[in-house]
C-alpha positions in Angstrom: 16.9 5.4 23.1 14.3 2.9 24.2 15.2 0.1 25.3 13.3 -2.8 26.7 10.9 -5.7 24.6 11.5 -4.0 22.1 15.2 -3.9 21.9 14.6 -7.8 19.5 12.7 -6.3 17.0 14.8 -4.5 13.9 13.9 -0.8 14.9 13.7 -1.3 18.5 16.2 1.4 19.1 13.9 4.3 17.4 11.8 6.7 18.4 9.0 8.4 15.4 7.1 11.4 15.9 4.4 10.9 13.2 2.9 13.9 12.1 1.6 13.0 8.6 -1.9 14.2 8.0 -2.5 11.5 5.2 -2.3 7.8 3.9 1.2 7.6 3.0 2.6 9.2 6.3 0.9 7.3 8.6 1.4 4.0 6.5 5.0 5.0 6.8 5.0 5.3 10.2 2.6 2.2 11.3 5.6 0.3 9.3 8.1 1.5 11.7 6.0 0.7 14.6 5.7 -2.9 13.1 9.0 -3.4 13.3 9.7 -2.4 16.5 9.6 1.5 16.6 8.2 3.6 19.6 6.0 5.9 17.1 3.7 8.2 18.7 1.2 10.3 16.4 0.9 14.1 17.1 -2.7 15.3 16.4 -4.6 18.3 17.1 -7.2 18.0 19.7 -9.5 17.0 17.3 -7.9 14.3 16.3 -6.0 13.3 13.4 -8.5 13.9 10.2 -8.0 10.0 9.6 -10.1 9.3 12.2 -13.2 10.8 9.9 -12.2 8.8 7.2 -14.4 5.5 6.1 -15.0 2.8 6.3 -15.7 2.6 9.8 -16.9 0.1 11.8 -20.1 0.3 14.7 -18.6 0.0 18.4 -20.2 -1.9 21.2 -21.0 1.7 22.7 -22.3 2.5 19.4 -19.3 5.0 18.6 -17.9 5.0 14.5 -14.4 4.3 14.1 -12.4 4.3 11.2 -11.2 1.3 9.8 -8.7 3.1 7.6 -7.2 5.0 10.5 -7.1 1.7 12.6 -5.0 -0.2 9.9 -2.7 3.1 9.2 -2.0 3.2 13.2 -1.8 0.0 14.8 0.8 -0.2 17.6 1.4 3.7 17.3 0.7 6.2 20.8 -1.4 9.4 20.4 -0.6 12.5 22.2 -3.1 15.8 21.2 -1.7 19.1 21.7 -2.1 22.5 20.4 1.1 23.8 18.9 -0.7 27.1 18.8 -0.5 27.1 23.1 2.4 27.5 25.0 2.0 24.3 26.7 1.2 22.5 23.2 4.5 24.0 22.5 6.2 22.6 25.7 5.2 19.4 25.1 6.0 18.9 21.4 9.2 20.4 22.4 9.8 17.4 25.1 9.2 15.1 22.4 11.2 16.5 19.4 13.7 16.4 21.7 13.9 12.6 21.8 12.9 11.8 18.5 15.1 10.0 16.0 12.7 10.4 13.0 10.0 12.5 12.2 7.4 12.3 9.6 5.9 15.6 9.0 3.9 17.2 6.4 4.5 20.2 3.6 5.6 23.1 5.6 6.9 21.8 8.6 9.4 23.9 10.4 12.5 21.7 9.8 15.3 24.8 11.1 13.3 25.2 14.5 13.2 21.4 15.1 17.0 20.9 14.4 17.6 23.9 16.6 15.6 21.6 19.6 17.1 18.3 18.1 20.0 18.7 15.3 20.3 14.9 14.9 16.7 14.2 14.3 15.9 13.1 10.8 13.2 14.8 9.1 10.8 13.3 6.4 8.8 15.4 4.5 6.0 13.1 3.3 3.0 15.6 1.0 0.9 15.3 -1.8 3.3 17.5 -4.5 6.4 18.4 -2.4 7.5 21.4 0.4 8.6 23.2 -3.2 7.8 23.7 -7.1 4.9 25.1 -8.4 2.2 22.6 -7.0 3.9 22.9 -3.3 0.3 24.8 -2.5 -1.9 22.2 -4.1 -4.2 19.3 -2.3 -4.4 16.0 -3.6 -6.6 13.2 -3.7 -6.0 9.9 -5.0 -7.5 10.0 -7.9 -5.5 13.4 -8.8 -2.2 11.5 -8.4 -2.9 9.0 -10.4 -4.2 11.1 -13.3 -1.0 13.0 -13.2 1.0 10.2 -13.7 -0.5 8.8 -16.2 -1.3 5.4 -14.6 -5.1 6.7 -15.6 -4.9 6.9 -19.0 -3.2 3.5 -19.5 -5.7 1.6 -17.3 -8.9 0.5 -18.7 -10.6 -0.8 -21.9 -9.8 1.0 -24.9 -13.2 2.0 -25.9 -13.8 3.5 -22.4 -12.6 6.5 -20.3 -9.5 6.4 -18.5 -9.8 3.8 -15.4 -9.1 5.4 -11.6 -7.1 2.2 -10.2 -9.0 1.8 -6.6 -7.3 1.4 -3.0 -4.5 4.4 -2.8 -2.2 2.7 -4.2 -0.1 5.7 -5.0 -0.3 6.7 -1.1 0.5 3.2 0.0 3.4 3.3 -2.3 4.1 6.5 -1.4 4.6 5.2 2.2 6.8 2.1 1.2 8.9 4.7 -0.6 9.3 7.1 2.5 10.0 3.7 5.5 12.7 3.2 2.4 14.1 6.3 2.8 13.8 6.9 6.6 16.0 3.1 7.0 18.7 4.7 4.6 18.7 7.5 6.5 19.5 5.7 9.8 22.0 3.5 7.9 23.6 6.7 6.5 23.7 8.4 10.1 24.9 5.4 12.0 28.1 5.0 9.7 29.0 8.8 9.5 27.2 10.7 11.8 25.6 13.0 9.3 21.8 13.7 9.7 19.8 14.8 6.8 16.3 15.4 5.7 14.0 13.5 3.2 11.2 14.2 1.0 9.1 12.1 -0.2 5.7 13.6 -2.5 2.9 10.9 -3.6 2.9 12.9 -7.5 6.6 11.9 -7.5 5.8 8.5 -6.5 2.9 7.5 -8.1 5.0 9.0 -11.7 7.8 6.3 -10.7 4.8 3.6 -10.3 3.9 4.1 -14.2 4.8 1.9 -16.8 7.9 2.9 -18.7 5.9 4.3 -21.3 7.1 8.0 -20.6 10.8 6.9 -21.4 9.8 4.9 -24.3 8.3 8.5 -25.9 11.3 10.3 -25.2 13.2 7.6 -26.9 11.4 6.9 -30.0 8.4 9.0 -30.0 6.0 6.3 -29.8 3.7 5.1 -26.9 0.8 1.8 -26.8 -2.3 2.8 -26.6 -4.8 2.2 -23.7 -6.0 -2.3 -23.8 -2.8 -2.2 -26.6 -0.3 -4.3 -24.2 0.4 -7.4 -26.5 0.0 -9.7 -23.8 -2.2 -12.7 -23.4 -3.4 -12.2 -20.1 -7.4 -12.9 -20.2 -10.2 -12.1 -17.3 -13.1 -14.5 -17.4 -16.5 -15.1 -14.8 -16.8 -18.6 -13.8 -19.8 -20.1 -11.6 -17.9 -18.7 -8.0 -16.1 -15.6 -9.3 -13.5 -14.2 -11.8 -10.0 -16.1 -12.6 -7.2 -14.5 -14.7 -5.5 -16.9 -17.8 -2.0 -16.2 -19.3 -2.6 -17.4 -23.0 1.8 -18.0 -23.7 1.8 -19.4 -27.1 4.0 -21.9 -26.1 1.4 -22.9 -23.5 -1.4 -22.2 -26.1 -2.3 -26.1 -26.7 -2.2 -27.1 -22.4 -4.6 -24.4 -22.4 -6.8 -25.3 -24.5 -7.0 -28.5 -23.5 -7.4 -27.1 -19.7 -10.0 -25.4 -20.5 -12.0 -28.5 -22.2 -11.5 -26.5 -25.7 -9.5 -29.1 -27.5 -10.8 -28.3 -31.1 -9.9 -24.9 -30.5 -6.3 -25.8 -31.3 -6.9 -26.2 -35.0 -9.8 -24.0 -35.1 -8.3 -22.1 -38.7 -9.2 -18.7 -36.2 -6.7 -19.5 -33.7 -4.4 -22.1 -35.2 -1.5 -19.7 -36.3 0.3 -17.6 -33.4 -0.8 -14.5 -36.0 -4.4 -15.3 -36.3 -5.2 -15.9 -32.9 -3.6 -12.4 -32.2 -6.3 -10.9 -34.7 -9.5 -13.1 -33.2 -8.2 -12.4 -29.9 -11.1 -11.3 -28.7 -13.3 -13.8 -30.3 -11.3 -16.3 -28.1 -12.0 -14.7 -25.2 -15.5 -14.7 -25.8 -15.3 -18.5 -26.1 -13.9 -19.4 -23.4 -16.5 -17.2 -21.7 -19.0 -19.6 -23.0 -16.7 -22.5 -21.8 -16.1 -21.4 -18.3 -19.3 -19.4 -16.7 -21.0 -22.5 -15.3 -17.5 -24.2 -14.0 -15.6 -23.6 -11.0 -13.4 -21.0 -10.6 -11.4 -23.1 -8.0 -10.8 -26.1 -9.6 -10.4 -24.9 -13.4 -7.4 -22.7 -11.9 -6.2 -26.0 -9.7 -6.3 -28.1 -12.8 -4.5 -25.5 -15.3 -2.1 -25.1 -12.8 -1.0 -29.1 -11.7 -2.2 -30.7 -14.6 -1.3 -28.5 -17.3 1.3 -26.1 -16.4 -0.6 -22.6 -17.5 -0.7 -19.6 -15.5 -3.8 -19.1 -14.1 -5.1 -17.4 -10.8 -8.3 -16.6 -8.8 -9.7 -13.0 -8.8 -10.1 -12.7 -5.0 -12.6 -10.7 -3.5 -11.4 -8.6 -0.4 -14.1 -10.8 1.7 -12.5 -13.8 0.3 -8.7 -13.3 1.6 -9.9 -15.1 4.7 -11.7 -17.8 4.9 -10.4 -18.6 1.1 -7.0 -17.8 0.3 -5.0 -20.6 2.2 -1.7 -19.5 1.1 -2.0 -16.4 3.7 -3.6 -18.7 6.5 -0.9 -21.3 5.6 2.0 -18.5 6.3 0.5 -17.4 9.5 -0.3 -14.0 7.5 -3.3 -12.9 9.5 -2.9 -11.3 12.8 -5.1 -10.4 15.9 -5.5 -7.7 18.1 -7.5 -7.3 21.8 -9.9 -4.5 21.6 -12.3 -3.1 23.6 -15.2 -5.2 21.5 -13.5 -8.4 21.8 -10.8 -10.2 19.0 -10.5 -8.8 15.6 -7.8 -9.8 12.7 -5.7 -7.5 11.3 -3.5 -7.7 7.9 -0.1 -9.0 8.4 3.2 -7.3 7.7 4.6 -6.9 4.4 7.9 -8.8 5.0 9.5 -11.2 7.3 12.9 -10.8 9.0 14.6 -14.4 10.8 16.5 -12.8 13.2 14.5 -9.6 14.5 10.3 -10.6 13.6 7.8 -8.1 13.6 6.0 -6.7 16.6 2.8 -8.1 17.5 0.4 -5.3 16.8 -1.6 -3.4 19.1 -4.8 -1.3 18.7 -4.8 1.9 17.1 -4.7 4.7 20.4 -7.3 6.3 21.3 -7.4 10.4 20.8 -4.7 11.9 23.3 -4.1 8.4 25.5 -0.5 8.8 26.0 -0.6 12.6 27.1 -0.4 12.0 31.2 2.7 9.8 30.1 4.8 12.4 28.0 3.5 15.1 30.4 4.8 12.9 33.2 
């Protein structure tokens, strides 16, 4: 087991042979690493097909290099080899050997690995699972999340079904299988059992759905796309969208938040019943109300001075300079790269005793090989 630095941080005494070929695995995997796992990613001398992947970023040499692959792998080794050679063999043999986890895609040779390492956990991390009828298939992100039926709830009603951006099943998907791989240790340190784990993004992004499937099966009814019942209004003010929560308990304080006191007995919106059927009509008030104010302030003073639920639609560009709350919680990190300082997202939760790792850079194609050969 490793030992050294590392040895503080929560899986210090890991080592992770990630050989995911998508989001989710390497997610997984860079989530290991974060907390102290010695993860080093197998790819084909090529390279990992994450490192084609946008956006990417200009290097001072004028190179491209993908941002996605530098947030999936940050404090992660690289070793290329060709399993196809003998000495690609040789080598992924040395490693397997030493592994404690690894994360492997559909059709991974699980009974050759156990036969080089039987205690070495094995998580099968794919788009639609190593069996069933779909085992075959490829996904994309916007497949999973049709199949779910996350797509056809998501949306205005009056439009197509709405493709929710940012692989959010995949990121999920990789939360569900660092889940599973920490169970798995737990689970092997009190009885000595090893097992294997799947983990397919279909699966997970059905589990992310709203529990409208179950509600069909119970009383053969489902809401309709925009059909929610709840109060929660989007609305463009002079520096960007904010989000409202309209309780009816809170329907007064808003209104007078909002500078829309006569609202309150307006005979549209006076009654709890009415204002659900001129809904709409409100919105488009407060639209009026709110476009030339700012965003900032309006959500400061619903907030403190009136107690409603309100919040700022962030921009990615504006999670730095603008959201305090992350700066506040020392959520951004940095990282030394060849060009100089850059910031890197944070992790997703904090331990007291045994903190995250400081990340590192994503490796560079094949930098650890003269190590593991060695």
């Amino acid at each position: 087991m490793p030992s050294g630095p590392d040895d503080m941080h929560a899986l210090g005494f890991i080592r992770v042979l990630d050989l995911s070929e998508n989001v989710a695995g390497q997610f997984c995997c860079r989530m290991l690493a974060d907390h102290g796992a010695d993860v080093t990613l197998v790819e084909p001398p090529a390279g990992s097909a994450l490192r084609a992947e946008g956006p990417f970023r200009e290097t001072a040499d004028g190179q491209r290099e993908s941002l996605l692959f530098e947030h999936l792998n940050l404090g992660k080794k690289s070793v290329a080899l060709d399993p196809e050679t003998e000495d690609g063999m040789a080598l992924f043999a040395e490693l397997a050997a030493a592994a404690d986890v690894i994360v492997a895609p559909a059709g991974f040779d699980k009974a050759a690995l156990h036969r080089i390492n039987p205690n070495c956990i094995v998580n099968i991390v794919s788009p639609f699972g190593d069996d069933g009828p779909k085992r075959h298939w490829r996904g994309a992100e916007i497949i999973y999340q049709a199949m779910s039926g996350m797509m056809n709830q998501n949306g205005r009603r009056d439009r197509e079904p709405l493709y929710g951006v940012g692989q959010r099943a995949s990121y999920c998907t990789g939360v569900a299988a660092y889940s599973a791989i920490v169970a798995a240790l737990i689970h092997r340190e009190a009885t000595g059992e090893t097992q294997d784990l799947a983990v397919d993004i279909a699966h997970t992004a059905a589990s992310m759905m709203y529990p409208l499937a179950l509600q069909y099966s119970y009383n053969g009814t489902f809401e309709r796309r925009g059909s929610t019942g709840l109060p929660l209004i989007e609305v463009e003010t002079a520096n960007g969208w904010i989000s409202i929560w309209i309780r009816a308990d809170k329907f007064e304080a808003t209104c007078r938040g909002l500078g829309m006191a006569e609202m309150i007995t307006d005979p549209r919106f006076a009654d709890p019943n009415d204002r659900k059927t001129n809904f709409g009509t409100f919105v488009e008030e407060v639209q009026k109300r709110v476009r030339e104010l700012d965003g900032e302030e309006l959500v400061r003073s619903l907030q403190s001075d009136h107690g409603v639920a309100a919040a700022r639609c962030y921009r990615p560009s504006q999670l730095g300079p603008d959201a305090r709350h992350l700066a506040e919680r020392d959520y951004w990190k940095s990282i030394q790269t060849d060009d100089g300082e850059r910031f890197v997202l944070g992790p997703q939760f904090r331990m007291s005793r045994t903190p995250a790792r400081r990340p590192t850079p994503a490796p560079k194609l094949g930098q650890a090989n003269a190590r593991s050969a060695g």
